[in-house]
PDB file as gemmi writes it, atoms N, CA and C in Angstrom:
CRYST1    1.000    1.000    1.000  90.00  90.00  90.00 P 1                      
ATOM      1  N   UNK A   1     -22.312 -21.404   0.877  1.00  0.00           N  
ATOM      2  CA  UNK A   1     -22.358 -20.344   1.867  1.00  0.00           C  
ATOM      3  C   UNK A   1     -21.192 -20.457   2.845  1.00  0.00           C  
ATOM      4  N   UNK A   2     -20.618 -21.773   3.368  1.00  0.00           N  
ATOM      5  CA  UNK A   2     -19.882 -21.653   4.116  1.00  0.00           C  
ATOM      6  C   UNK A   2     -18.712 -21.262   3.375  1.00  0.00           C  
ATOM      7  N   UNK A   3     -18.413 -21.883   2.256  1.00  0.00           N  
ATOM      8  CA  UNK A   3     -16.905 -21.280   1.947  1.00  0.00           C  
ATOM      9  C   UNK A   3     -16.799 -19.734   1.906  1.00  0.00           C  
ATOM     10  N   UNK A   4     -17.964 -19.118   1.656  1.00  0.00           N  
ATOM     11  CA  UNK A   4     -18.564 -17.565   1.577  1.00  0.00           C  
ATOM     12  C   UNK A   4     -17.673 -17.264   2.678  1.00  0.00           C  
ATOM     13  N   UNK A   5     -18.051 -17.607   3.782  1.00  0.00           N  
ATOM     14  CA  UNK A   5     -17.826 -16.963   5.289  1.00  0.00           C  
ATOM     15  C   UNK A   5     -16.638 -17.280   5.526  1.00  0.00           C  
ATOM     16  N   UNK A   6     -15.838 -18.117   5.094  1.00  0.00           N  
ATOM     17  CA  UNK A   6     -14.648 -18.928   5.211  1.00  0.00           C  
ATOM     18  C   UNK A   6     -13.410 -17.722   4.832  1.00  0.00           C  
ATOM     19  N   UNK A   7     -13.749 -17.482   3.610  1.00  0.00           N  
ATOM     20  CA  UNK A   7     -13.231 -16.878   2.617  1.00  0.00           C  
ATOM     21  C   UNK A   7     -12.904 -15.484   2.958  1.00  0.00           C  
ATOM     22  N   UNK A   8     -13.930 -14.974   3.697  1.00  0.00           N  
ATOM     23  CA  UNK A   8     -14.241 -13.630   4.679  1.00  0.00           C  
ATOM     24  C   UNK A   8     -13.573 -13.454   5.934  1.00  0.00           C  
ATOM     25  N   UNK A   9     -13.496 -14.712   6.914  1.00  0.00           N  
ATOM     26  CA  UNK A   9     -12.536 -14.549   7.644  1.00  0.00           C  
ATOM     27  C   UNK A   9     -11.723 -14.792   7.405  1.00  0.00           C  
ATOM     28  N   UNK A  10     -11.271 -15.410   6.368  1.00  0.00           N  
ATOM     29  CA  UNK A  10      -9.405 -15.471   6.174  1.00  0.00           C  
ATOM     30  C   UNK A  10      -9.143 -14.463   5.578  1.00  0.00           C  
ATOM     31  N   UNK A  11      -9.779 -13.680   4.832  1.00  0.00           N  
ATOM     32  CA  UNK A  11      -9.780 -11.956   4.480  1.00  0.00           C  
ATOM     33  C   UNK A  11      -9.542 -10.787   5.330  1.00  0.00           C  
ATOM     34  N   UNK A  12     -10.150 -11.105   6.408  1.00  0.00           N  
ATOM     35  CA  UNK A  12     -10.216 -10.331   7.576  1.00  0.00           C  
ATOM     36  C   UNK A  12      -9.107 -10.501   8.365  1.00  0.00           C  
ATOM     37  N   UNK A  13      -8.947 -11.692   8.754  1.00  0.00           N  
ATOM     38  CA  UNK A  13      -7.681 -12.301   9.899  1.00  0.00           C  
ATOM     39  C   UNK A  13      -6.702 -12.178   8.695  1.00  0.00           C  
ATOM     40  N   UNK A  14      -6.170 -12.206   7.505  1.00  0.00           N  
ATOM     41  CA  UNK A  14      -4.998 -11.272   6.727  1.00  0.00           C  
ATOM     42  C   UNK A  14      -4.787  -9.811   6.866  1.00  0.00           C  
ATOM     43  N   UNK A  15      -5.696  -9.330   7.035  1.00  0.00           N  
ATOM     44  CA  UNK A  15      -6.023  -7.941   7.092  1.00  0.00           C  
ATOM     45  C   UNK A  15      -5.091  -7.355   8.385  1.00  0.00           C  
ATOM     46  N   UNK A  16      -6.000  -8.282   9.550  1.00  0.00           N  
ATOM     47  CA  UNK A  16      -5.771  -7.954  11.230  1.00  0.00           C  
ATOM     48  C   UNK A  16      -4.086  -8.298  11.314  1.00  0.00           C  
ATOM     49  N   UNK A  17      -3.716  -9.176  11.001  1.00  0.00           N  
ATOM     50  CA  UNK A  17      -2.412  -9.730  10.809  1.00  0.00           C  
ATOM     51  C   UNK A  17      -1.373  -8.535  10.752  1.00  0.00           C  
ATOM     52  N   UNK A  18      -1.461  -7.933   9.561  1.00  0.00           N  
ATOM     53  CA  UNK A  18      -0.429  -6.751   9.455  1.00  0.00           C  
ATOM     54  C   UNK A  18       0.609  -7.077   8.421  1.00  0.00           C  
ATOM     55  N   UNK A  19       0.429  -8.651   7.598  1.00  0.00           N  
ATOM     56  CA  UNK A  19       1.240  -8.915   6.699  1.00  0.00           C  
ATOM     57  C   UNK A  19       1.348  -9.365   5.858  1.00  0.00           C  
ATOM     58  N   UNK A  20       0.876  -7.668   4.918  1.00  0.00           N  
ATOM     59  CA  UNK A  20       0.688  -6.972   3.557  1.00  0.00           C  
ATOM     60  C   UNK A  20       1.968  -7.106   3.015  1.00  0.00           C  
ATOM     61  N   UNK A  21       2.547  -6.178   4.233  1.00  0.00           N  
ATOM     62  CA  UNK A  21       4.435  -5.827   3.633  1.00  0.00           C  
ATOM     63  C   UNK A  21       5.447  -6.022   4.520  1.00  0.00           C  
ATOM     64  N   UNK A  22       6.061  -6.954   4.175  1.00  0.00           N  
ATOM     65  CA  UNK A  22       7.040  -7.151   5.049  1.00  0.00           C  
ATOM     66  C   UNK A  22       8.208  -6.698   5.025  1.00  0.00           C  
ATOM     67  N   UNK A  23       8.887  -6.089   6.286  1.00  0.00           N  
ATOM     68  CA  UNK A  23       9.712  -5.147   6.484  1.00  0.00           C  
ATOM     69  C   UNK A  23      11.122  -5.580   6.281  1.00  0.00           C  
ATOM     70  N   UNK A  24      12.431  -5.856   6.418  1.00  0.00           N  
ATOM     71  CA  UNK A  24      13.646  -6.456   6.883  1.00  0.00           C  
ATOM     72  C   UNK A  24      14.295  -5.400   6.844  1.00  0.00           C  
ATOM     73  N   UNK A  25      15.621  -5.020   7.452  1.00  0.00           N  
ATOM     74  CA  UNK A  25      16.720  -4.075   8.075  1.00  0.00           C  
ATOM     75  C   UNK A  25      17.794  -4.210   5.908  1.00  0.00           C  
ATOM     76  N   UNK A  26      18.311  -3.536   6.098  1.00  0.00           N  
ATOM     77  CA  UNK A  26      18.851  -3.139   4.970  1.00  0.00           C  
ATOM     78  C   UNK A  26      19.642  -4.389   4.123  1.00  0.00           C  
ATOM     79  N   UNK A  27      20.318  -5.103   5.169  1.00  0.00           N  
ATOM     80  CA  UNK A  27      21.171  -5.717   5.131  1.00  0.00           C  
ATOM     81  C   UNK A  27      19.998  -8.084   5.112  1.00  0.00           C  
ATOM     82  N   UNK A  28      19.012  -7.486   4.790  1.00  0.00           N  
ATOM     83  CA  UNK A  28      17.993  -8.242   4.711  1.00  0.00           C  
ATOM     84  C   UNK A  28      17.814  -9.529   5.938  1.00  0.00           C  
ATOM     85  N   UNK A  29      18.048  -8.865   7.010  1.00  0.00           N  
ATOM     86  CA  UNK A  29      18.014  -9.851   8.466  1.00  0.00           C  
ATOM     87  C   UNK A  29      16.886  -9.311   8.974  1.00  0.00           C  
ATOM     88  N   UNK A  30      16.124 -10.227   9.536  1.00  0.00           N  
ATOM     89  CA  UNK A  30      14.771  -9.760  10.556  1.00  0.00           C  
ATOM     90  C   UNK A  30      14.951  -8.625  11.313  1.00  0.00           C  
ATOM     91  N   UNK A  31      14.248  -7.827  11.702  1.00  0.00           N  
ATOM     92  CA  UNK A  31      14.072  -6.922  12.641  1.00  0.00           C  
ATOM     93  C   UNK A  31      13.497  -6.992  13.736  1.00  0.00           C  
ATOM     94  N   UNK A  32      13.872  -6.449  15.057  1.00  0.00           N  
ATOM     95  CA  UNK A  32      13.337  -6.532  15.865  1.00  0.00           C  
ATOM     96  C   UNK A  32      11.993  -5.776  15.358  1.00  0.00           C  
ATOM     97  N   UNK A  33      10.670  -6.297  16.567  1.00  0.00           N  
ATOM     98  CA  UNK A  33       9.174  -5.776  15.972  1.00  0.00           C  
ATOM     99  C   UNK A  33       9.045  -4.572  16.547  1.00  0.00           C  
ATOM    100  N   UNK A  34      10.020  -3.923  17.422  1.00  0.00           N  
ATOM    101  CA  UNK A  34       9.911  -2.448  18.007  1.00  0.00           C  
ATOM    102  C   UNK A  34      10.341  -1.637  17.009  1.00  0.00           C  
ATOM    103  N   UNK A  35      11.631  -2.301  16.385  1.00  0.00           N  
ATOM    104  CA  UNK A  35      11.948  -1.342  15.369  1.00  0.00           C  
ATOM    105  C   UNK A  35      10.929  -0.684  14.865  1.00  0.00           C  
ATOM    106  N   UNK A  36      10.265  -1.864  13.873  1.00  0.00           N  
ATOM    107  CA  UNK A  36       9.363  -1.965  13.227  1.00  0.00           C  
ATOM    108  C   UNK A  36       8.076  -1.019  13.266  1.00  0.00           C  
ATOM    109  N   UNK A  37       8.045  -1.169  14.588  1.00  0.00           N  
ATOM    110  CA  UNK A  37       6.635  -0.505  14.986  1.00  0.00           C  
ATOM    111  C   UNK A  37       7.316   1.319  14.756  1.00  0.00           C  
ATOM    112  N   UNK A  38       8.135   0.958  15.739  1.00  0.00           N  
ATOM    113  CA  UNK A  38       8.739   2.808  15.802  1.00  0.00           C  
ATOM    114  C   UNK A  38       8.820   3.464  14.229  1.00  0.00           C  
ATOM    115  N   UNK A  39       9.369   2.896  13.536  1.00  0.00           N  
ATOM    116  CA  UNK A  39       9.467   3.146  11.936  1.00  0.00           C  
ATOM    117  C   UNK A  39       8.191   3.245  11.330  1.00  0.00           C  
ATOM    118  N   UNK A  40       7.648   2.694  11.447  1.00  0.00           N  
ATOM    119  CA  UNK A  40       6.084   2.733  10.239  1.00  0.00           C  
ATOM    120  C   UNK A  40       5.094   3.974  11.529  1.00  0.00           C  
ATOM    121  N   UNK A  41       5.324   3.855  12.748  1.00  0.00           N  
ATOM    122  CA  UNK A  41       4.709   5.614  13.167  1.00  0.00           C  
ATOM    123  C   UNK A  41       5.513   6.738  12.608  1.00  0.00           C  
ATOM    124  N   UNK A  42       6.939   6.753  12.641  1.00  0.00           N  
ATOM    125  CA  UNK A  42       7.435   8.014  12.474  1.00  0.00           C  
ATOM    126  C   UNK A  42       6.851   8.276  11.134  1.00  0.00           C  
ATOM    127  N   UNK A  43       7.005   6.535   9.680  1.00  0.00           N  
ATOM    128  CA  UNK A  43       6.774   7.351   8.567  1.00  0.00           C  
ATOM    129  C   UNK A  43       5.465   7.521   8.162  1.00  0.00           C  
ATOM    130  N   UNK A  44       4.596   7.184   9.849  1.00  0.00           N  
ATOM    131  CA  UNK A  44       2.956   7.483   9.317  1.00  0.00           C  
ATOM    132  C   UNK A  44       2.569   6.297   8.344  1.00  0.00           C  
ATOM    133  N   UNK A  45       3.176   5.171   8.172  1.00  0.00           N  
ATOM    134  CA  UNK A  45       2.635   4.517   7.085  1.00  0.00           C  
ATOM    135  C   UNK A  45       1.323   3.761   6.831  1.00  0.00           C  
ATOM    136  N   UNK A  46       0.894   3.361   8.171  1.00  0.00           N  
ATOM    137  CA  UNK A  46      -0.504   3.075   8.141  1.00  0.00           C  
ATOM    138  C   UNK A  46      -1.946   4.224   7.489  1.00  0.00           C  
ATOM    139  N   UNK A  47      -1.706   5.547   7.950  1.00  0.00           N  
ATOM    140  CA  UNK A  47      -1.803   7.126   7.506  1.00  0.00           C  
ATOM    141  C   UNK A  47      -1.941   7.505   5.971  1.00  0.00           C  
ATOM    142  N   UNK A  48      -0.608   6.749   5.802  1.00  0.00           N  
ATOM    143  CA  UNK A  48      -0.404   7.315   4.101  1.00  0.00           C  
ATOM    144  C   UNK A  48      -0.780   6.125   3.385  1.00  0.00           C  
ATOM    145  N   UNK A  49      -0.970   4.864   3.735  1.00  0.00           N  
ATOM    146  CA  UNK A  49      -1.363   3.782   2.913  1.00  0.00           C  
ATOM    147  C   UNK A  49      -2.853   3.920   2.714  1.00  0.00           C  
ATOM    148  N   UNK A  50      -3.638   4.577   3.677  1.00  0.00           N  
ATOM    149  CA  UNK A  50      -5.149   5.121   3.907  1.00  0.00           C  
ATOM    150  C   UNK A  50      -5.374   5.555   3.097  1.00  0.00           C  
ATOM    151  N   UNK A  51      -4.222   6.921   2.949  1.00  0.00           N  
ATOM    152  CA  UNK A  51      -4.519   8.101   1.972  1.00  0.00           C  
ATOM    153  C   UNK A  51      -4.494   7.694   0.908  1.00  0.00           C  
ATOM    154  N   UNK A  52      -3.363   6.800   0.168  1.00  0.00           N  
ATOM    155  CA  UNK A  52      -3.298   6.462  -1.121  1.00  0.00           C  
ATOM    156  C   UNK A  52      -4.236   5.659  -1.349  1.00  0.00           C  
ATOM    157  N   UNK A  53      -5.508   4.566  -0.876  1.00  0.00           N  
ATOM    158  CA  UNK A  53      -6.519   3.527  -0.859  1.00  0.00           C  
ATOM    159  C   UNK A  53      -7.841   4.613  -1.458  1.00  0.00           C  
ATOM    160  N   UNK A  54      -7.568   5.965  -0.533  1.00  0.00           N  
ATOM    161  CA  UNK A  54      -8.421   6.820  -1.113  1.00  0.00           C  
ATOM    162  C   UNK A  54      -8.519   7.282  -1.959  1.00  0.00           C  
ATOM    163  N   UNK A  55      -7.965   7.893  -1.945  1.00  0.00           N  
ATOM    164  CA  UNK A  55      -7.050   8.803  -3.645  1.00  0.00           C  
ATOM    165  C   UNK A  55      -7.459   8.058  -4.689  1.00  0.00           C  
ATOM    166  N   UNK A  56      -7.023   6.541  -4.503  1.00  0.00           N  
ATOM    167  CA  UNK A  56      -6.800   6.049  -5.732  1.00  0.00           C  
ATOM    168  C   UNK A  56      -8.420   5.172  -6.266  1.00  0.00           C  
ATOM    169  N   UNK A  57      -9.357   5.238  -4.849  1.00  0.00           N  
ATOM    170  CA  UNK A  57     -10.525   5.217  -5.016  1.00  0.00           C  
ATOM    171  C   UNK A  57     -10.971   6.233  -5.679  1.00  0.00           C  
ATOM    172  N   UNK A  58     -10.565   7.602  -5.621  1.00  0.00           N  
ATOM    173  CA  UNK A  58     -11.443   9.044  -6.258  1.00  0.00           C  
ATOM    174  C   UNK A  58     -10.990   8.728  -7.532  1.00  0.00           C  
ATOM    175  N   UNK A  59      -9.547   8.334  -7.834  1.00  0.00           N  
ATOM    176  CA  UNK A  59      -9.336   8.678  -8.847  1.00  0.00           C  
ATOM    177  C   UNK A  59      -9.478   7.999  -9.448  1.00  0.00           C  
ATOM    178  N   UNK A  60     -10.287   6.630  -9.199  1.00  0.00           N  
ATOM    179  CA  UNK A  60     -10.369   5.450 -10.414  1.00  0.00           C  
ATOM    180  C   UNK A  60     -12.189   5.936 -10.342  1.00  0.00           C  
ATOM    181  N   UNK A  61     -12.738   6.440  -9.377  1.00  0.00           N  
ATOM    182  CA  UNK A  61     -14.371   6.986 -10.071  1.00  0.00           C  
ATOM    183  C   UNK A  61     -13.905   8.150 -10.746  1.00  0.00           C  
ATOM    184  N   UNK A  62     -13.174   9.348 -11.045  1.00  0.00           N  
ATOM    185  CA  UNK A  62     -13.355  10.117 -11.551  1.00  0.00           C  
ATOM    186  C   UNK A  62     -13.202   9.188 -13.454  1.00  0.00           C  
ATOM    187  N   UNK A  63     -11.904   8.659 -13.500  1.00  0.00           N  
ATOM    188  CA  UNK A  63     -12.060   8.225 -14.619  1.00  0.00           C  
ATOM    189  C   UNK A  63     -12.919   7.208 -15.352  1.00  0.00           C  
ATOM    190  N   UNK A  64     -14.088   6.775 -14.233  1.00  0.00           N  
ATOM    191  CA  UNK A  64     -15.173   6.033 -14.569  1.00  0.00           C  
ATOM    192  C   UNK A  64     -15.834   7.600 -15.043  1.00  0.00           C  
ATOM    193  N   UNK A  65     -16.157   8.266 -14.448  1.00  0.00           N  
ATOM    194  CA  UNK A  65     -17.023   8.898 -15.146  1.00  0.00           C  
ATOM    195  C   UNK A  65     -16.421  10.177 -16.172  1.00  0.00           C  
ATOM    196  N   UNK A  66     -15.240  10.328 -16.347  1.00  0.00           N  
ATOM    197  CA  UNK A  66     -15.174  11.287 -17.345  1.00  0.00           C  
ATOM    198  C   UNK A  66     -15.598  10.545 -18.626  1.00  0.00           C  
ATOM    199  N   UNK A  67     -15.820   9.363 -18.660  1.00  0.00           N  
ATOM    200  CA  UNK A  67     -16.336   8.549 -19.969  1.00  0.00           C  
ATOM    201  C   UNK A  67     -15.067   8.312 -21.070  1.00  0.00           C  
ATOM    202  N   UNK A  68     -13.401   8.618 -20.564  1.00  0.00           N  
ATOM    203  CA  UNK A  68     -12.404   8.268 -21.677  1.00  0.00           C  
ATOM    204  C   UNK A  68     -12.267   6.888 -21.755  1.00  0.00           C  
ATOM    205  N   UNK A  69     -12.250   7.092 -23.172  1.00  0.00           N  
ATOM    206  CA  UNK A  69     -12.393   5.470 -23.627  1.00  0.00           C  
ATOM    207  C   UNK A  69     -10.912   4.917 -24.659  1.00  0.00           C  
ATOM    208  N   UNK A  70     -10.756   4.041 -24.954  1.00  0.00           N  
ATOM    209  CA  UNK A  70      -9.392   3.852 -25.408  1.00  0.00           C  
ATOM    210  C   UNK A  70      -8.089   4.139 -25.065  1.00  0.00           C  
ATOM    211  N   UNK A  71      -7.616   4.849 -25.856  1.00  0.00           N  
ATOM    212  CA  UNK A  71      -5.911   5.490 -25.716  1.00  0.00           C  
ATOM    213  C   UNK A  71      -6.246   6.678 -24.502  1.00  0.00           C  
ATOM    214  N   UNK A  72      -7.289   7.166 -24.370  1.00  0.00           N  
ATOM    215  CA  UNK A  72      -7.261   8.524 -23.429  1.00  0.00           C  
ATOM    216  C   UNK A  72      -7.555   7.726 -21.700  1.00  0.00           C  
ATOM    217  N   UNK A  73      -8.639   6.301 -22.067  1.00  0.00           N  
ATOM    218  CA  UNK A  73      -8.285   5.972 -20.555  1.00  0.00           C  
ATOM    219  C   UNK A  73      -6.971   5.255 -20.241  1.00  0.00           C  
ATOM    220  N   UNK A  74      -6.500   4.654 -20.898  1.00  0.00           N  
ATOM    221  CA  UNK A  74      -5.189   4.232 -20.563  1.00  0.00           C  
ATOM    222  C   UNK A  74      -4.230   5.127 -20.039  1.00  0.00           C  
ATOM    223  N   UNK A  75      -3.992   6.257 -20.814  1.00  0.00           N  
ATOM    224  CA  UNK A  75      -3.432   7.406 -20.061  1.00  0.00           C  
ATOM    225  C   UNK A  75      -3.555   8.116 -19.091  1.00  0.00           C  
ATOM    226  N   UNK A  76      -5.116   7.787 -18.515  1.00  0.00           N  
ATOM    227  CA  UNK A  76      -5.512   8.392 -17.450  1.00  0.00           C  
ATOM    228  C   UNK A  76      -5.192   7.360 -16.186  1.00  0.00           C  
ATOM    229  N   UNK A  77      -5.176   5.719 -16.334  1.00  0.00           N  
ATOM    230  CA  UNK A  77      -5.312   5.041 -15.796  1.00  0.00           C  
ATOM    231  C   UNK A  77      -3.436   5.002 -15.540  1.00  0.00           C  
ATOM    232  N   UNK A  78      -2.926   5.321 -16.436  1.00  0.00           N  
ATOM    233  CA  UNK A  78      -1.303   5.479 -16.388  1.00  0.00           C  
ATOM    234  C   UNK A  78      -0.998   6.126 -15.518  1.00  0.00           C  
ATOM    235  N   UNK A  79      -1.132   7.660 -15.522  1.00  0.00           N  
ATOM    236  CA  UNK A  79      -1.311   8.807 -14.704  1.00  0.00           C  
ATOM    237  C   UNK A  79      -1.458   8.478 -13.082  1.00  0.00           C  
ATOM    238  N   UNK A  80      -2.770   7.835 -12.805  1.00  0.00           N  
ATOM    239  CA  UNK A  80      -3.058   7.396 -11.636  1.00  0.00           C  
ATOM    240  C   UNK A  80      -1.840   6.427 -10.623  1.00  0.00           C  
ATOM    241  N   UNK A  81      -1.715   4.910 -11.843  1.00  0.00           N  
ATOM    242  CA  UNK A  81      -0.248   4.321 -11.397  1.00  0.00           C  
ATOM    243  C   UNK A  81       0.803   5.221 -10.897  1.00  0.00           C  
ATOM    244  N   UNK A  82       1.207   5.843 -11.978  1.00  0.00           N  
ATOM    245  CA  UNK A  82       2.619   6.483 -11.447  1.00  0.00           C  
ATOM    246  C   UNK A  82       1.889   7.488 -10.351  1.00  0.00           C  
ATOM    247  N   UNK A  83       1.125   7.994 -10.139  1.00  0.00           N  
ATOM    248  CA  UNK A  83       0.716   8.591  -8.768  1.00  0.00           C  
ATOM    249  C   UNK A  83       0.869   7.839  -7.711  1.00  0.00           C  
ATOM    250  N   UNK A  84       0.296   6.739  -8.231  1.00  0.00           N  
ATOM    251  CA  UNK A  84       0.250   5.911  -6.386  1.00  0.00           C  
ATOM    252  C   UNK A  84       1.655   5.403  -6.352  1.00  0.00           C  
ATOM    253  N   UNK A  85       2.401   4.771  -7.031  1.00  0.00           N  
ATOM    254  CA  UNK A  85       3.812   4.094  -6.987  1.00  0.00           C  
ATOM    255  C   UNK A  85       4.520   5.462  -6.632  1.00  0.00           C  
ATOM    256  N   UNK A  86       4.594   6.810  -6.916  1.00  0.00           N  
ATOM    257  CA  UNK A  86       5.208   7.947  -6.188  1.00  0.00           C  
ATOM    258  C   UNK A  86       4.839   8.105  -4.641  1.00  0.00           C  
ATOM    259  N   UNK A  87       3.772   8.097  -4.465  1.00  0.00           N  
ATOM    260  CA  UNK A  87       3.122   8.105  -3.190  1.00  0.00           C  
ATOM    261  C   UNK A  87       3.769   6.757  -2.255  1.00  0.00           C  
ATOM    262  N   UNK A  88       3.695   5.546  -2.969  1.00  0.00           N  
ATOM    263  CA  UNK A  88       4.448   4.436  -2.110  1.00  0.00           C  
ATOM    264  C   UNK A  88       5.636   4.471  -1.858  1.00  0.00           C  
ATOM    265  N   UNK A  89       6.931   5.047  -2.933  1.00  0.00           N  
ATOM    266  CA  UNK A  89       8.149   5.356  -2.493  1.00  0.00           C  
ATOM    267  C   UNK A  89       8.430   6.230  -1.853  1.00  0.00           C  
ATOM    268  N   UNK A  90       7.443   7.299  -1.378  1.00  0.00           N  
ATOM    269  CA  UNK A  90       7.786   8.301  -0.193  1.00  0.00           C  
ATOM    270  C   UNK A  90       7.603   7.248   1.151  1.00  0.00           C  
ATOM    271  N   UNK A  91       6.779   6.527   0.940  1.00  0.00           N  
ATOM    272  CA  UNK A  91       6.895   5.618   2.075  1.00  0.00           C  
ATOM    273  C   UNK A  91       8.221   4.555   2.514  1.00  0.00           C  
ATOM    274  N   UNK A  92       8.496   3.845   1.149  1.00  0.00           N  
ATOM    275  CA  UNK A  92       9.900   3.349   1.110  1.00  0.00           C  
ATOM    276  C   UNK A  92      11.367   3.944   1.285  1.00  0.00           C  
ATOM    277  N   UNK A  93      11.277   5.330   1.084  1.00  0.00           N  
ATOM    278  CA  UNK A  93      11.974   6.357   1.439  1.00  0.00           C  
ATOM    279  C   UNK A  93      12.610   6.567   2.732  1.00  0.00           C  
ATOM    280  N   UNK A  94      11.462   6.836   3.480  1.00  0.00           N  
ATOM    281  CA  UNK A  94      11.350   7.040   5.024  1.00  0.00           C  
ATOM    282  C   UNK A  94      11.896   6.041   5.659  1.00  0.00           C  
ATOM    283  N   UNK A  95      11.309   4.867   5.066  1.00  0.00           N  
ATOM    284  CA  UNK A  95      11.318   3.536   6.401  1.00  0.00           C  
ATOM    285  C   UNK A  95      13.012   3.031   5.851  1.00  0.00           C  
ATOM    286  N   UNK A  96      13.613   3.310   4.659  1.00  0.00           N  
ATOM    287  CA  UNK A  96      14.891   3.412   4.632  1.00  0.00           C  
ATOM    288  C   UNK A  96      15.956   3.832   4.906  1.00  0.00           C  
ATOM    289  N   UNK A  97      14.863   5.223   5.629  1.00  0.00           N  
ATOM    290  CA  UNK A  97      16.156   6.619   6.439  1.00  0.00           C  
ATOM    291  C   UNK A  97      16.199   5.431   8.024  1.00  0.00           C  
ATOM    292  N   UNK A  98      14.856   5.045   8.510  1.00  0.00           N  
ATOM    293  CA  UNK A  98      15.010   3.800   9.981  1.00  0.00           C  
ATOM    294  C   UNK A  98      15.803   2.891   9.288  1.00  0.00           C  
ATOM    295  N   UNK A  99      16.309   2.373   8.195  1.00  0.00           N  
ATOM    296  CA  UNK A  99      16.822   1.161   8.205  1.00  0.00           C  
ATOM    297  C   UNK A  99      16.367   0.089   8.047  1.00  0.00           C  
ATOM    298  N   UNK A 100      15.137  -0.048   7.161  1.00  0.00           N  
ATOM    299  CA  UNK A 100      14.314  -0.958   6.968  1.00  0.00           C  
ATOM    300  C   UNK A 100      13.910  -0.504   5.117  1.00  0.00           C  
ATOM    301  N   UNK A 101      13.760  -1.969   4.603  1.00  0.00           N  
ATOM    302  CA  UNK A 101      13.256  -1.872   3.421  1.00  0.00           C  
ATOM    303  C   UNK A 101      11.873  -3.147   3.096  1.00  0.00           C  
ATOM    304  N   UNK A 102      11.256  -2.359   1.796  1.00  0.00           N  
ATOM    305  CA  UNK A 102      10.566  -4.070   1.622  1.00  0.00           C  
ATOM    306  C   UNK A 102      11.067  -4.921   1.101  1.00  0.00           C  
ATOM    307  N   UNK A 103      10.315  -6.301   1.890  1.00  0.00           N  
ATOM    308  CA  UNK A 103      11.377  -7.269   1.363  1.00  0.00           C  
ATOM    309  C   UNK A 103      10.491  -7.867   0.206  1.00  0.00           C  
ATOM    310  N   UNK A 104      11.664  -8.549  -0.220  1.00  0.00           N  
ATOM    311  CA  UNK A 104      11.455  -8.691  -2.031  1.00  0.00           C  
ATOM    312  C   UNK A 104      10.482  -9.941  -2.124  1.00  0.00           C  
TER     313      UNK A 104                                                      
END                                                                             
């Protein structure tokens, strides 16, 4: 049980943290954290990372239940990928017009 709870707050305090994705300036040197901040509001990215968590929740129950099985869910499950990886480079996009990319 305790590692249970253990396991949960270090889940949580990763979460609270903020570092999923880490940012650096083009030229791959730290950024100041104002930058930072100013960039991920203009490109909404907290917003659109929501949206895509959702999306890609609907769209992994829809293909639970259309019942495709084999070659037809793979394609569906394909479909979905290149949806969300389109959806993430509009994000990488933006935060590249501020001058920031993810770092590798």
């Amino acid at each position: 049980m305790k590692n249970t709870n253990l396991v949960m707050l270090c889940a949580i305090a990763l979460g609270l943290s903020g570092c999923g994705t880490t940012w650096v300036n083009l030229d791959n040197s730290i950024p100041k954290e104002n930058k930072v901040k100013e960039a991920t509001k203009k490109c909404q990215v907290d917003d659109r990372i929501y949206a895509i968590n959702e999306d890609q929740k609907a769209r992994g129950y829809a293909v639970s239940l259309s019942g495709a099985k084999g070659e037809a869910r793979k394609q569906l499950l394909k479909i979905n990928k290149e949806k969300k990886d389109k959806d993430y480079q509009i994000i990488y996009d933006c935060m590249e017009k501020e001058g920031l990319k993810k770092q590798k």
